[in-house]
C-alpha positions as CSV (number, residue, x, y, z in Angstrom):
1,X,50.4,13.6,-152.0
2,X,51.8,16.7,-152.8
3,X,49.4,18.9,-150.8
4,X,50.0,16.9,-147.8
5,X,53.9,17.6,-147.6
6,X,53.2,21.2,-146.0
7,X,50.9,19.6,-143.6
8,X,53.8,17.0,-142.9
9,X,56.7,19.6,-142.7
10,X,55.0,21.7,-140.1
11,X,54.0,18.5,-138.0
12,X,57.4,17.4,-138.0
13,X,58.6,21.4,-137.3
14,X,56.0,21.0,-134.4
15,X,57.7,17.8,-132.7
16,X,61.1,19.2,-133.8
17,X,60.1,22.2,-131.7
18,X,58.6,20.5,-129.0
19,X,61.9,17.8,-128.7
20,X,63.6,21.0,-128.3
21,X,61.3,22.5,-125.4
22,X,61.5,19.0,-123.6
23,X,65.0,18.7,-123.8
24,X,65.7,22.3,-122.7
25,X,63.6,21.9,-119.6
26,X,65.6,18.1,-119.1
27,X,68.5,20.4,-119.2
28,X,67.4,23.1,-117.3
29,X,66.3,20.6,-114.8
30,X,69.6,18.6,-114.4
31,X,71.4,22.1,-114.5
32,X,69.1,23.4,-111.6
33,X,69.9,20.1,-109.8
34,X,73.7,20.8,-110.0
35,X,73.4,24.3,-109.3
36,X,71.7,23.2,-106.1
37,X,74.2,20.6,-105.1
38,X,77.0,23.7,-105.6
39,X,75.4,25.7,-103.6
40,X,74.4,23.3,-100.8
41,X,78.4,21.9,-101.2
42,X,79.1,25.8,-101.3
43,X,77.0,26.5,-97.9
44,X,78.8,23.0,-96.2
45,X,82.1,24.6,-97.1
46,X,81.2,27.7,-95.8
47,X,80.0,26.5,-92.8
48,X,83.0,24.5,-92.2
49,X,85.3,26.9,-91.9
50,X,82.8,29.8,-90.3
51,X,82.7,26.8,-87.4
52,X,86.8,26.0,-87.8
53,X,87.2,29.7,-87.5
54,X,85.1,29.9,-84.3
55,X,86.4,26.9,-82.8
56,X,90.2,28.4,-83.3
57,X,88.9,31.8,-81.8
58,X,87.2,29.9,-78.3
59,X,88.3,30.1,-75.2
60,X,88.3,26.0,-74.6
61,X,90.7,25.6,-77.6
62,X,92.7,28.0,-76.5
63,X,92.6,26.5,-73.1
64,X,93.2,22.9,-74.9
65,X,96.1,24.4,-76.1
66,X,97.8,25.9,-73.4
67,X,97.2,22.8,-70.9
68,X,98.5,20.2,-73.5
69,X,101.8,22.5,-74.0
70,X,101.6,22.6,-70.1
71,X,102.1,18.7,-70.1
72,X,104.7,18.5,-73.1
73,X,107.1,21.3,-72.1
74,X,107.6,19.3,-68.9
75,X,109.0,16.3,-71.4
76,X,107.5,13.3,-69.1
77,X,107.7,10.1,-70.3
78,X,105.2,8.4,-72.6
79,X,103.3,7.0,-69.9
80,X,102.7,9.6,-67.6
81,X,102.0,12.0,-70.3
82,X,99.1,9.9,-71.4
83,X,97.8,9.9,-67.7
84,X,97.7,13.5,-68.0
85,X,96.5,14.2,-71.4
86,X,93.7,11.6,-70.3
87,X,92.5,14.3,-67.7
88,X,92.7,16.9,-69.8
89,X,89.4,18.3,-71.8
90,X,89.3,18.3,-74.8
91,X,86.9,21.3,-76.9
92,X,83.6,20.0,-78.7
93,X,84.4,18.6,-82.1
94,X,83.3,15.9,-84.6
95,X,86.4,14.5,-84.2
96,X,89.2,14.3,-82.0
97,X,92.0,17.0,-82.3
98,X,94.5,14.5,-81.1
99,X,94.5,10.6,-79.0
100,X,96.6,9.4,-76.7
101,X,99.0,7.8,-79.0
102,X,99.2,10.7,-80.8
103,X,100.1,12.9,-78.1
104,X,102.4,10.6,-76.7
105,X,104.4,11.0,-80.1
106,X,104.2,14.5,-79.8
107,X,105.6,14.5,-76.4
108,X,108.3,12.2,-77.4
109,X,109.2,14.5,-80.8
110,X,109.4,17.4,-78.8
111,X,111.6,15.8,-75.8
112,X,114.1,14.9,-78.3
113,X,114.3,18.0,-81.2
114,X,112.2,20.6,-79.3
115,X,109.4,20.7,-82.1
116,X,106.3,19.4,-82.8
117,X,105.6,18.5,-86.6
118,X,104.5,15.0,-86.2
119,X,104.4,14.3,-90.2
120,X,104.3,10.8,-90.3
121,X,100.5,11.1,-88.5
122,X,99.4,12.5,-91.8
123,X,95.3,12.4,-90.3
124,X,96.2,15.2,-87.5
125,X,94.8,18.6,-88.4
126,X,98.1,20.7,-89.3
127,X,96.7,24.1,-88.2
128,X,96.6,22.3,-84.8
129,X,99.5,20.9,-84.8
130,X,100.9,24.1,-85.7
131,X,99.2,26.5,-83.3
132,X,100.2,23.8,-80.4
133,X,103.9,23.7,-81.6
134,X,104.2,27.4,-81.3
135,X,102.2,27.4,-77.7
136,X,104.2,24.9,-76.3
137,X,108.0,26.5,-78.0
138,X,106.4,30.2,-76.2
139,X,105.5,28.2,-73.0
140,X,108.7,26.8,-72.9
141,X,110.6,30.2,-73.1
142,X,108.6,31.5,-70.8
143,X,109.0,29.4,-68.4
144,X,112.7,28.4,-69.1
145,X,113.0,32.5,-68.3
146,X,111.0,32.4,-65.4
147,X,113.4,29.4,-63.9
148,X,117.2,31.4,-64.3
149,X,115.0,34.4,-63.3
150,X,113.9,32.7,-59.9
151,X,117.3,31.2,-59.1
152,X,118.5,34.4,-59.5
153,X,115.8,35.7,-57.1
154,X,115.8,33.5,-54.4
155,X,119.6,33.5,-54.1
156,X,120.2,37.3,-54.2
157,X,117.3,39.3,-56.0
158,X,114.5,38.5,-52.9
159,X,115.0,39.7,-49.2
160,X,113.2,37.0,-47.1
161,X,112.0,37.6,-43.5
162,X,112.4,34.0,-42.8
163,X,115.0,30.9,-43.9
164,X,112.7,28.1,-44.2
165,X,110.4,30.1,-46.6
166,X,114.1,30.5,-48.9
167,X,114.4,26.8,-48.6
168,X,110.9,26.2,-50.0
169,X,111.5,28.2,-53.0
170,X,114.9,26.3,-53.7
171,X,112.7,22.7,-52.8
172,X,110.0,24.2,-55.8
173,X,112.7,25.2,-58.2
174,X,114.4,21.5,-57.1
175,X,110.9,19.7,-58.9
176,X,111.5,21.3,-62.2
177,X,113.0,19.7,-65.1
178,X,115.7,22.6,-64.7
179,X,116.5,21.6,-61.2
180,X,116.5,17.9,-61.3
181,X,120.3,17.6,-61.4
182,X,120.3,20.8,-58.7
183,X,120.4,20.2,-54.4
184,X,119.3,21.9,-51.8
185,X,123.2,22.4,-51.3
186,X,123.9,23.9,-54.6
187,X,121.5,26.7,-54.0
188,X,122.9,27.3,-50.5
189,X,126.3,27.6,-51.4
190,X,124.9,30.1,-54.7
191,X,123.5,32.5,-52.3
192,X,126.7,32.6,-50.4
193,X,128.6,34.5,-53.6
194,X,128.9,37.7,-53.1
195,X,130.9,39.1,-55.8
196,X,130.5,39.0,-59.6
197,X,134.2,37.4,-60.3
198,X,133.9,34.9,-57.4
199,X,130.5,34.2,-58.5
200,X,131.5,33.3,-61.9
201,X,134.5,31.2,-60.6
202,X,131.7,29.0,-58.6
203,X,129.1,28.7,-61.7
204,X,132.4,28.1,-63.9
205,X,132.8,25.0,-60.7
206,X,129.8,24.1,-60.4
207,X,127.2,24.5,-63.2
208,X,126.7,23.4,-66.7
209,X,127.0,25.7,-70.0
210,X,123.1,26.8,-69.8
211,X,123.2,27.9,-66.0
212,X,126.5,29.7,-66.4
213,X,125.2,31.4,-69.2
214,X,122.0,32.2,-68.3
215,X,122.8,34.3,-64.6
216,X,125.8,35.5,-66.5
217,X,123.6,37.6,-68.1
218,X,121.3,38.2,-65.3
219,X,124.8,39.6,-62.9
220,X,126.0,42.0,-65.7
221,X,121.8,42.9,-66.3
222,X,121.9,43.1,-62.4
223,X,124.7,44.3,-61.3
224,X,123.6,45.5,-57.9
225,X,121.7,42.0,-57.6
226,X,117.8,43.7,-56.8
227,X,115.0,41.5,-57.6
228,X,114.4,40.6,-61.5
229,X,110.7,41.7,-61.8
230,X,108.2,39.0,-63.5
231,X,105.6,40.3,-66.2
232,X,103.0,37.9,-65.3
233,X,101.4,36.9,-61.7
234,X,98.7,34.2,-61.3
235,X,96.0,34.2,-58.0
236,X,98.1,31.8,-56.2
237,X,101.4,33.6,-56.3
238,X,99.3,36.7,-55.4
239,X,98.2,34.9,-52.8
240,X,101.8,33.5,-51.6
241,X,103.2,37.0,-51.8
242,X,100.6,38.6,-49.5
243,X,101.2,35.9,-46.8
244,X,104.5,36.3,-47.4
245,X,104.9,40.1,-47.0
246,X,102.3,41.7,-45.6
247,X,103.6,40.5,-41.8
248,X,106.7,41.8,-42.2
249,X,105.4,45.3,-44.0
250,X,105.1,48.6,-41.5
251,X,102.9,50.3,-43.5
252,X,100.6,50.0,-47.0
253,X,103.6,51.8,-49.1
254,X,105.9,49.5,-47.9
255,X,103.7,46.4,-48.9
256,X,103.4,48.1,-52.3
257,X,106.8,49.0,-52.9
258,X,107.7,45.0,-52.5
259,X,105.2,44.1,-54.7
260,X,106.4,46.9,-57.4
261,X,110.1,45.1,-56.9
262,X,109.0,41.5,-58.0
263,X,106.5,42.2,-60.4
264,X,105.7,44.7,-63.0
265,X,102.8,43.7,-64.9
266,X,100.7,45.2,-67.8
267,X,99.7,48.8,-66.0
268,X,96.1,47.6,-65.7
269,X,96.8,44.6,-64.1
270,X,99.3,46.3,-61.8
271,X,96.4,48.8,-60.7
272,X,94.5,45.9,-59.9
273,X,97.1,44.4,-57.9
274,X,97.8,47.0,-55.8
275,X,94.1,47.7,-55.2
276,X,94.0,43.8,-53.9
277,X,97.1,44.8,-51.7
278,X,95.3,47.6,-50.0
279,X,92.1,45.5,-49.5
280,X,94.5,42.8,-47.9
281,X,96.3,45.1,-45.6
282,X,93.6,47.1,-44.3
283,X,91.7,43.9,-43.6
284,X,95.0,42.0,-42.1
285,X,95.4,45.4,-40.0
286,X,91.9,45.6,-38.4
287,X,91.2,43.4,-35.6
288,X,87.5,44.8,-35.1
289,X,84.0,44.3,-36.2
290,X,84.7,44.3,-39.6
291,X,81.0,44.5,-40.7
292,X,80.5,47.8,-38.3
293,X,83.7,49.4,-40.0
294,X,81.6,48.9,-43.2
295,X,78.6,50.4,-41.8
296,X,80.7,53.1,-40.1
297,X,82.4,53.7,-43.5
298,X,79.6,53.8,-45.8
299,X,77.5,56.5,-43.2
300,X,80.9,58.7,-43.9
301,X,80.8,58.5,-47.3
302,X,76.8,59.7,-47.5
303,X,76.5,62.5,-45.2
């Protein structure tokens, strides 16, 4: 028996050693498997928020952005504002950015403390919620700007050629929710102060704490009352302005010069603008063939 026990210790050395192996590949294998889910969990992750990223960068979410604060600034009532979030589009996602009932919280909130935070609807993305608070606060400045600038306008700032097309601007500025507790009467009698004092005396008469504040500033800005220039322009007040002026301009300067008064945009965009003008006015001008001036123009620029 005794000869056998160095046969016996290396067998069980042997299955000692191969336990070992066969738990070290178990181990390895199970590891592997982990390793595997990490990275796939890893990849998922990464993917996420490569596609979170992209889908914050893309036009249609900033788009969604801009024409939901479009709706909210307005502060309509829950109703209404769920007809027009329901034609809005919304950007491709696995889920919704916001519903109905959520937006019409959001519209509410804002109405009544000028935010959006919305932290009792815990399942709403915050970056969202964030991004579109901050939209809708800069849209609302904007725009709140744009308002006092315009009444300032179309009461002293803007010379118009005809009465009815000063009227229209009042009846527009009458449909915002600035205007609402305006009249058509309010704006005429406006226009008719001439002076800074008696001005003052009126607005003091006849206008809450916001208006008398706001063209306040705009008379001691503007003292000799010429047109408050706007920073931005879009294709249908380009369009307005050209029917607007171009009649009543003697020559292309002229046109331009108007146009330089009311707006002063990014120096691109003005370049732009008063390349659109010429266009415009030459074409207004000519009462001929058009397509033989073309001809006729093009044969002059070759020879």
């Amino acid at each position: 028996m005794q000869e056998l026990k160095p046969a016996e210790q290396t067998y069980q050395r042997l299955v000692h050693d191969e336990q070992a192996v066969i738990e070290a590949a178990e181990q390895a294998a199970r590891q592997a498997i982990v390793t595997n889910q990490q990275q796939r969990q890893a990849q998922a992750q990464q993917s996420a928020v490569k596609a979170e990223q992209t889908l914050r960068q893309s036009h249609a979410y900033q788009r969604y952005l801009q024409q939901l604060a479009a709706i909210i600034v307005m502060r309509p009532e829950r109703p209404m504002a769920k007809q027009q979030f329901e034609k809005v589009t919304p950007p491709a996602t696995e889920r919704p950015l916001v519903n109905s009932y959520q937006f019409g919280q959001m519209v509410t909130e804002y109405r009544q403390t000028g935010k959006i935070q919305v932290r009792r609807l815990a399942m709403l993305d915050h970056q969202f919620v964030a991004a579109l608070n901050q939209v809708t606060q800069q849209l609302d400045e904007q725009q709140t700007t744009r308002f006092y600038d315009d009444v300032f306008n179309s009461c002293w700032g803007w010379q118009y050629h005809q009465q009815a097309t000063q009227r229209a601007d009042w009846e527009h500025l009458l449909t915002t929710r600035w205007g609402q507790s305006l009249s058509l009467a309010w704006f005429e009698q406006l226009a008719t102060q001439t002076t800074r004092l008696q001005t003052q005396q009126w607005l003091a008469d006849n206008a809450d704490a916001g208006m008398q504040t706001a063209l306040q500033q705009r008379l001691a800005a503007h003292e000799d009352r010429q047109p408050i220039a706007r920073d931005r322009m879009t294709r249908p007040e380009l369009r307005q302005f050209c029917l607007r002026e171009q009649p009543a301009a003697p020559t292309l300067e002229a046109f331009e010069q108007v146009f330089d008064q009311q707006y002063q945009l990014p120096v691109d965009r003005q370049a732009t603008a008063h390349e659109t003008l010429a266009y415009y006015y030459i074409a207004r001008q000519y009462q001929g063939d058009h397509q033989r001036a073309l001809q006729q123009l093009n044969w002059l620029l070759k020879a």
